[in-house]
C-alpha positions in Angstrom: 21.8 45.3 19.5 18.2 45.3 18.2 19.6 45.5 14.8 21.4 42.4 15.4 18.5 40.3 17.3 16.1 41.0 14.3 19.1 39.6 11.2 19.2 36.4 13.4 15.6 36.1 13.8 15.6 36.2 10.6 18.0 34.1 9.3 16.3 31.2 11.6 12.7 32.4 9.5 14.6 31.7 6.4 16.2 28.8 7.7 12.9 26.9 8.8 11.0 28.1 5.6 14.2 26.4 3.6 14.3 23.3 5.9 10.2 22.8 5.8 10.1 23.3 1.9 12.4 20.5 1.6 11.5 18.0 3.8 7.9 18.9 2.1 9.3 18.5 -1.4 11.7 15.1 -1.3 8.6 12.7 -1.7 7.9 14.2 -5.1 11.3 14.6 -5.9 12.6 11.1 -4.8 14.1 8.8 -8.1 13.8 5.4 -5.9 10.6 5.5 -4.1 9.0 2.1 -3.4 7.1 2.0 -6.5 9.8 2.3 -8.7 12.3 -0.3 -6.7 9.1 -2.9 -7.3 8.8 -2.4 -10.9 11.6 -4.9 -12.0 10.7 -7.4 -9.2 7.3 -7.1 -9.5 5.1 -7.9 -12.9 1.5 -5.6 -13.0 -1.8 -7.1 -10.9 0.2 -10.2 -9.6 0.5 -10.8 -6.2 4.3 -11.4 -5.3 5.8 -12.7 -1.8 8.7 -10.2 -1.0 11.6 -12.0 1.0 12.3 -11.1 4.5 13.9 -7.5 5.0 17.4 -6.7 6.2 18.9 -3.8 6.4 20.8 -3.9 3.3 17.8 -5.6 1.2 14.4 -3.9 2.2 12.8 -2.9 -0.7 10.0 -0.8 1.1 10.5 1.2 3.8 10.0 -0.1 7.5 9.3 -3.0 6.9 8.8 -5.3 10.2 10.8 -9.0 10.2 8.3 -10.6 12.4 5.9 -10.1 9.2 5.7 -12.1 5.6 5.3 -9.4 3.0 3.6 -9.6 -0.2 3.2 -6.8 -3.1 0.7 -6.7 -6.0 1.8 -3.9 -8.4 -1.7 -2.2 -10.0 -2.9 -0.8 -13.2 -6.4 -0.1 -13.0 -6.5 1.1 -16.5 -7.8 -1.8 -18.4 -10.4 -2.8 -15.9 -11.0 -3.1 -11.7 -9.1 -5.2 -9.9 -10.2 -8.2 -7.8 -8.3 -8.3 -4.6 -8.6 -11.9 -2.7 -6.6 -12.8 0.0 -6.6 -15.4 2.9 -6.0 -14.6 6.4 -3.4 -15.9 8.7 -4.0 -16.9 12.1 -2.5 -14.7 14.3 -3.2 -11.4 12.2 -3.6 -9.9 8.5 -3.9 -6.3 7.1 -4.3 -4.9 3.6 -2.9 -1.6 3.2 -3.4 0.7 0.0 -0.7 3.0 -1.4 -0.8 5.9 -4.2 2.2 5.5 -7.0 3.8 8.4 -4.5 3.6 6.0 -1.4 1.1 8.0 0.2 -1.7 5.2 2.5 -5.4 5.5 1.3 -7.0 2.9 3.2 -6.1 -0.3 5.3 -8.1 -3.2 6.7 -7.0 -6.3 8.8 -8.9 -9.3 9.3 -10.9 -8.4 12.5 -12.5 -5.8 10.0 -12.7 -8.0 7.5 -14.4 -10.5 10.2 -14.4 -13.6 7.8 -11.3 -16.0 7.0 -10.9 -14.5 3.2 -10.5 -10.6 2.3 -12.1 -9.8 -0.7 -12.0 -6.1 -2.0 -12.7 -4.8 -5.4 -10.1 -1.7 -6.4 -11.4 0.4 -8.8 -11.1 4.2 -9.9 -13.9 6.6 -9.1 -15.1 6.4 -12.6 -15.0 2.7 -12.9 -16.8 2.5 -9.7 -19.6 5.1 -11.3 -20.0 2.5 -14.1 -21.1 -0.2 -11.5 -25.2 -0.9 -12.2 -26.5 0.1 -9.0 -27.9 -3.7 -7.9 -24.3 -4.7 -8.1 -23.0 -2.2 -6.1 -23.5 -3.7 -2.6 -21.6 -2.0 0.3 -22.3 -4.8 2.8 -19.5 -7.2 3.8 -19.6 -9.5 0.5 -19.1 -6.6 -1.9 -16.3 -4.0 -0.4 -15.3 -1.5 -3.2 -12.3 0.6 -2.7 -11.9 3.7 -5.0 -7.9 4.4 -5.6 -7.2 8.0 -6.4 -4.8 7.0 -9.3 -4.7 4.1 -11.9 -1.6 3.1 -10.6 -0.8 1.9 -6.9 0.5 -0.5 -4.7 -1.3 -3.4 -2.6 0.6 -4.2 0.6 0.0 -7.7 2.2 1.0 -8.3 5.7 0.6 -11.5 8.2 2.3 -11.9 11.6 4.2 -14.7 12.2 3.9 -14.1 16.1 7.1 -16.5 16.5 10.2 -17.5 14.0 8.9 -20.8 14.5 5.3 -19.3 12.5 6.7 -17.2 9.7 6.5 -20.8 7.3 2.6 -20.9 8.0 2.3 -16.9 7.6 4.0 -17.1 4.0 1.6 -20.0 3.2 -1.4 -17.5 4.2 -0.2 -15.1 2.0 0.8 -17.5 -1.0 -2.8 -18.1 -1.1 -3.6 -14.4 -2.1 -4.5 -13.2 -5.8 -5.0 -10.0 -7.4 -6.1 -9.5 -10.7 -8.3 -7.2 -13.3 -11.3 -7.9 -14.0 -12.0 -6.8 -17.6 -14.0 -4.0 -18.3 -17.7 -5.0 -19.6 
């Protein structure tokens, strides 16, 4: 009986080490992650309005409809990038993502507390290259340090209404990214 009790016990050990080591290992073995389904839709540092999701179309994963949706696509390797993007009026967030969809950092508009979001994106060694007058870490000078050359800029504005998804797109239309050459 006790023989018996300790083979199931551990066949449900083996089982959970199994079932964790996979669930822990299909990020980094996924083929169509959302960096790879935005490369042909999406040229490099260019801010690009997604269309609204469905379930047969979403290109990233949980993506809201009651939100316009724009990408910009990074490459930080021939210079910083300059990240400038209006906010709607009911709400706006920025959110960051490694080439292995993993968040580094976020900010919405009440953080931002002005009516533009302007962020610089640079790698830790660009960001060491910065003269030290110029690097300002007040409000008009936010510098974000990606952990990779390559990533992915996530633009989001609430249309709080169907009616209010037209003037959310035209809040995000307004936004740019793009590198700033290396001097």
């Amino acid at each position: 009986m006790i023989r018996a009790l300790l083979w199931i016990l551990g066949a449900v050990l083996l089982g959970g080490i199994v079932h964790l080591s996979t669930v822990l290992a299909m990020p980094q073995a996924a083929k169509q992650d959302a960096y790879s389904r935005l490369v042909p839709l999406t040229p490099v540092n260019t801010m690009v309005p997604l269309a609204a999701p469905t379930a047969e179309t979403t290109i990233m994963p949980f993506m809201d409809p009651a939100f316009a949706a724009a990408v910009c696509r990074y490459d930080l390797s021939s210079g910083s990038l300059k990240l400038i993007a209006p906010v709607s009026q009911a709400y706006t967030s920025v959110t960051f993502y490694t080439r292995k969809s993993v968040a580094y950092y976020a900010i919405n508009d009440r953080a931002a507390g002005r009516r533009t979001i302007e962020l610089d994106v640079m790698t830790p060694e660009q960001h060491a290259e910065v003269p030290e007058e110029e690097d300002v870490t007040a409000a008009d000078r936010l510098i974000i340090d990606s952990p990779g050359n390559v990533g992915v800029i996530l633009l989001r504005a609430l249309a709080p209404e169907p009616g209010l998804m037209a003037m959310a797109r035209r809040a995000l239309a307004g936004a740019t990214c793009g590198v700033q050459p290396v001097q």
